[in-house]
GULORO-416374 format. One record per residue (C-alpha): x, y, z; residue in one letter. Coordinates in nm, 4 decimals. Last residue first. Example, Ala and Ser with C-alpha at 12.3 -4.5 7.8 and 13.67 -1.06 7.14 Angstrom:
R        px        py        pz  res
R    1.3670   -0.1060    0.7140    S
R    1.2300   -0.4500    0.7800    A
end
This chain:
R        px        py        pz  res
R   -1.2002   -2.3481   -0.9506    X
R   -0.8991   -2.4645   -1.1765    X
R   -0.9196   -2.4034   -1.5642    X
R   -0.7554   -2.6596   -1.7607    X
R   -0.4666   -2.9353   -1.6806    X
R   -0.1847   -2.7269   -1.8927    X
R    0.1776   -2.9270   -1.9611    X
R    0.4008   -2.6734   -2.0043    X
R    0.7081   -2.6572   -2.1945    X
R    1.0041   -2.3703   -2.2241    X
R    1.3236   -2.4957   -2.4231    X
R    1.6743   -2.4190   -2.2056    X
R    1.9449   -2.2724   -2.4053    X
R    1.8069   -1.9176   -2.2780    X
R    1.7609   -1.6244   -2.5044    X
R    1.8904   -1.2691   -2.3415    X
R    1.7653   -1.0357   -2.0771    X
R    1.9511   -0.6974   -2.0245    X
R    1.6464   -0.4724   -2.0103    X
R    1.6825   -0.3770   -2.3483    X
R    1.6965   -0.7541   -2.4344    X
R    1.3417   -0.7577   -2.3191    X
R    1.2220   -0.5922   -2.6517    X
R    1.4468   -0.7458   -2.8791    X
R    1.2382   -1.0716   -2.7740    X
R    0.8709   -0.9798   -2.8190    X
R    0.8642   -1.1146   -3.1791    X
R    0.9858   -1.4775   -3.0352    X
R    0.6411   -1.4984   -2.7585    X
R    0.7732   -1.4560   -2.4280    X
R    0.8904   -1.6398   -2.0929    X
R    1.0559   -1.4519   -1.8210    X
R    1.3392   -1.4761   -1.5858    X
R    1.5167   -1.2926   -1.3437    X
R    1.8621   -1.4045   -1.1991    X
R    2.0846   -1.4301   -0.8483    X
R    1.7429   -1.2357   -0.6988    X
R    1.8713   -1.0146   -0.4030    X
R    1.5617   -0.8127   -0.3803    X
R    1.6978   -0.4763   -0.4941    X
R    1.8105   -0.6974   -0.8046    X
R    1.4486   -0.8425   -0.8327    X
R    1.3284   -0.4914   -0.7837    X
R    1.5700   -0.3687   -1.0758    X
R    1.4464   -0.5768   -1.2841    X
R    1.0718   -0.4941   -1.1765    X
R    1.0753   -0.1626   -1.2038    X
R    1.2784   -0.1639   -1.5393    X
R    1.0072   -0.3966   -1.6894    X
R    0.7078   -0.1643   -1.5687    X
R    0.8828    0.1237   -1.7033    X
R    0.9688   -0.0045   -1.9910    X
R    0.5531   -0.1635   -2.0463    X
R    0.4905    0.1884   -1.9425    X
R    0.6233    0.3863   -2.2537    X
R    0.3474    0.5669   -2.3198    X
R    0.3030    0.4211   -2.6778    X
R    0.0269    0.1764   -2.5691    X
R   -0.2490    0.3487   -2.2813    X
R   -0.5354    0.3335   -2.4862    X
R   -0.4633   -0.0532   -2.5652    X
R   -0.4377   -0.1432   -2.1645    X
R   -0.0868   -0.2221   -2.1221    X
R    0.0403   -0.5915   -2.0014    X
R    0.3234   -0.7620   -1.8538    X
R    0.1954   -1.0803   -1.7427    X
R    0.4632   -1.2430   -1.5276    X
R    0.7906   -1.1843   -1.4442    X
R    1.0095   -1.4115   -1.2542    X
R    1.2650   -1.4234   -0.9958    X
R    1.5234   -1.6412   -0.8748    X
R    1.5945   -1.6868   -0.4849    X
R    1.8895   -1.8773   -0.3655    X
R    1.8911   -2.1427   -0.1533    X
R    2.2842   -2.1791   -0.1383    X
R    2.2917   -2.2018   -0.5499    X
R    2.0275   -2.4486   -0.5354    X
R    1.7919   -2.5062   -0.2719    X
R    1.5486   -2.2403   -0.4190    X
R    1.2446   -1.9842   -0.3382    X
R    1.1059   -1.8394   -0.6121    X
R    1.0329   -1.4742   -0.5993    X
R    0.7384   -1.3788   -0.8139    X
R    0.7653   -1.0326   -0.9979    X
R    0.4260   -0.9192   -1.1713    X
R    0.2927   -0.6546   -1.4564    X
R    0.0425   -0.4154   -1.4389    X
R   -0.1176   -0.1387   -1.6495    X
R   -0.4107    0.1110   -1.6701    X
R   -0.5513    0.0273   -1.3313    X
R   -0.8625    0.3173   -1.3026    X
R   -0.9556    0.6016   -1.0657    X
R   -0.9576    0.8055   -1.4143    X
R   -0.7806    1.0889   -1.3123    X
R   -0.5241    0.8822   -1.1608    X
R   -0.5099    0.6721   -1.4272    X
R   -0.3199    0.3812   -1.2222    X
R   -0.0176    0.1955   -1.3260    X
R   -0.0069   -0.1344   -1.1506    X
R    0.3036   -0.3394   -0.9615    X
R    0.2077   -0.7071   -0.8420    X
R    0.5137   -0.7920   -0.6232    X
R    0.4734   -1.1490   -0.4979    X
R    0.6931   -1.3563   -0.2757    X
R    0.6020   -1.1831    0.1025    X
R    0.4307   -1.4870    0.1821    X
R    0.1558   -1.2703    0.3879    X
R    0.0763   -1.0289    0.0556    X
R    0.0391   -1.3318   -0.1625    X
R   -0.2227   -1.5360    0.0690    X
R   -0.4139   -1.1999    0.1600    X
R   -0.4466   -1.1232   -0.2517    X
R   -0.5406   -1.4843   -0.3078    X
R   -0.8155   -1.4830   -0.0384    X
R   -0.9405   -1.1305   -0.1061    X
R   -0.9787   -1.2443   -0.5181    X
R   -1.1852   -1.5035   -0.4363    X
R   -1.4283   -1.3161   -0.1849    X
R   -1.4613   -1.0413   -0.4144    X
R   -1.5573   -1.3229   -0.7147    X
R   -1.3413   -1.3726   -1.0101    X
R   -1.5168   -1.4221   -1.3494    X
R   -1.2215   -1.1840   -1.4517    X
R   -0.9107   -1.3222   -1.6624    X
R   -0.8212   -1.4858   -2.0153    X
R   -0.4527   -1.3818   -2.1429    X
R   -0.3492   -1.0678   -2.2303    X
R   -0.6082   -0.8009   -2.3115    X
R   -0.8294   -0.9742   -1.9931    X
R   -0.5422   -0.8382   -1.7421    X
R   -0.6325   -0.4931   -1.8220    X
R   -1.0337   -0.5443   -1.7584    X
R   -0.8945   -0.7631   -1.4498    X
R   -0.7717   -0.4595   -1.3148    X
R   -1.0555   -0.2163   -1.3832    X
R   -1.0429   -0.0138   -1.0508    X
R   -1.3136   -0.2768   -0.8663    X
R   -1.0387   -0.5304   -0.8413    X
R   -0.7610   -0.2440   -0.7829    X
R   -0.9630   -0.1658   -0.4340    X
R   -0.7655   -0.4856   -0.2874    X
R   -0.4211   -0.3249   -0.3492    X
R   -0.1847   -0.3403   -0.6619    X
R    0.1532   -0.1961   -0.5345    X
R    0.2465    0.1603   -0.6706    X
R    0.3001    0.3401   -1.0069    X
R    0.0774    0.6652   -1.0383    X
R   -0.0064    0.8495   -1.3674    X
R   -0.2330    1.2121   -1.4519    X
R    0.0712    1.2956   -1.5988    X
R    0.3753    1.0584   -1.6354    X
R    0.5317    0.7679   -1.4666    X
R    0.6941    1.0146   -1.2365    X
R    0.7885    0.8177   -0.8755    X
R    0.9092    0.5283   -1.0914    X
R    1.0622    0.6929   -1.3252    X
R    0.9827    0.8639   -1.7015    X
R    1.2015    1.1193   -1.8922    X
R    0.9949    1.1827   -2.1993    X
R    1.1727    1.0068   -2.3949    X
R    1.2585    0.7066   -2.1886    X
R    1.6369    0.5392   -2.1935    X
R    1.6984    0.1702   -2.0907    X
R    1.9279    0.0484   -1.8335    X
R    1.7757    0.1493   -1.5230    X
R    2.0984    0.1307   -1.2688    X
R    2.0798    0.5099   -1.2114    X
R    1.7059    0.3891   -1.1256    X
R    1.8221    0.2259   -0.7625    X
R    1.5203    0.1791   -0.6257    X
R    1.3764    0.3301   -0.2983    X
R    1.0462    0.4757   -0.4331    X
R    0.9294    0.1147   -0.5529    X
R    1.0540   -0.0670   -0.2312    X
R    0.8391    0.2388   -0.0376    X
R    0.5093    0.1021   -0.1777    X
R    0.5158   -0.1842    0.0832    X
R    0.3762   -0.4981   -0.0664    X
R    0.0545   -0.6104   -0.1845    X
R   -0.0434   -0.2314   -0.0634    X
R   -0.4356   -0.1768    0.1652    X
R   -0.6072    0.0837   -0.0436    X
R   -0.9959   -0.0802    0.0635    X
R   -1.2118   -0.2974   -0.0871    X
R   -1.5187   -0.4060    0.1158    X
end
């Protein structure tokens, strides 16, 4: 059975550093006031019946996930300590309005350093224009910083790029490729 049980300790996302935010909201916005009827904190095992895969399913293809499924991959990222799934809740609602992901990368470079990246940043449509895609970017910037990350990455399409350089990210020389092998089971 789902229960509240945090990805991560919600504390990290009460303990930031926002006088280092580096974009402006209107209406003020933080982590600890999103806005009414709002509540940013770790995803936790009740988010699967809360709507989070209907949220995850207006970015890329999601759901089709089974209890057991998504128990196993939520205990494996909450014991490796690498993965900070943040979601917006509608309180009022019971339901995961928004999410977005840091995963810390472990490296030998750079004195085994630790980069970060985010990973599918995504508002449900009703909830567009309410300024949480900032806030979920500015959480997790300043998480990775909090978290000793010597650099954040992401990957985006070209018309999303003067939005993340508000948050201080810029156009790498490096190209992006993939090479996809399908759906795994």
């Amino acid at each position: 059975m789902p229960d509240d049980t945090p990805l991560f300790d919600p504390r990290l996302l009460l303990e930031l550093d926002w006088s280092l935010n580096t974009v402006s909201f209107s209406p003020d916005i933080s982590p600890a006031e999103p806005g009414d009827g709002l509540a940013l904190r770790p995803l936790c095992r009740a988010d699967l019946t809360r709507g989070f895969f209907k949220v995850l399913s207006q970015l890329t293809e999601a759901g089709g996930v089974t209890p057991e499924r998504f128990a196993g991959t939520f205990e494996h990222m909450r014991r490796t300590g690498d993965y900070y799934v943040v979601v917006v809740e509608d309180t009022g609602l019971g339901l995961v309005v928004a999410t977005a992901t840091l995963v810390l990368e472990h490296k030998f470079i750079r004195g085994c350093a630790v980069r970060g990246r985010i990973e599918e940043v995504v508002v449900s449509d009703e909830c567009r224009g309410r300024q949480l895609g900032k806030l979920l970017l500015s959480v997790l910037t300043l998480l990775g910083r909090r978290l000793g990350c010597y650099k954040t990455t992401l990957e985006c399409k070209p018309h999303n790029v003067p939005f993340y350089q508000k948050f201080g990210f810029s156009p790498s020389e490096e190209i992006y490729m993939q090479n996809r092998f399908g759906q795994q089971l």
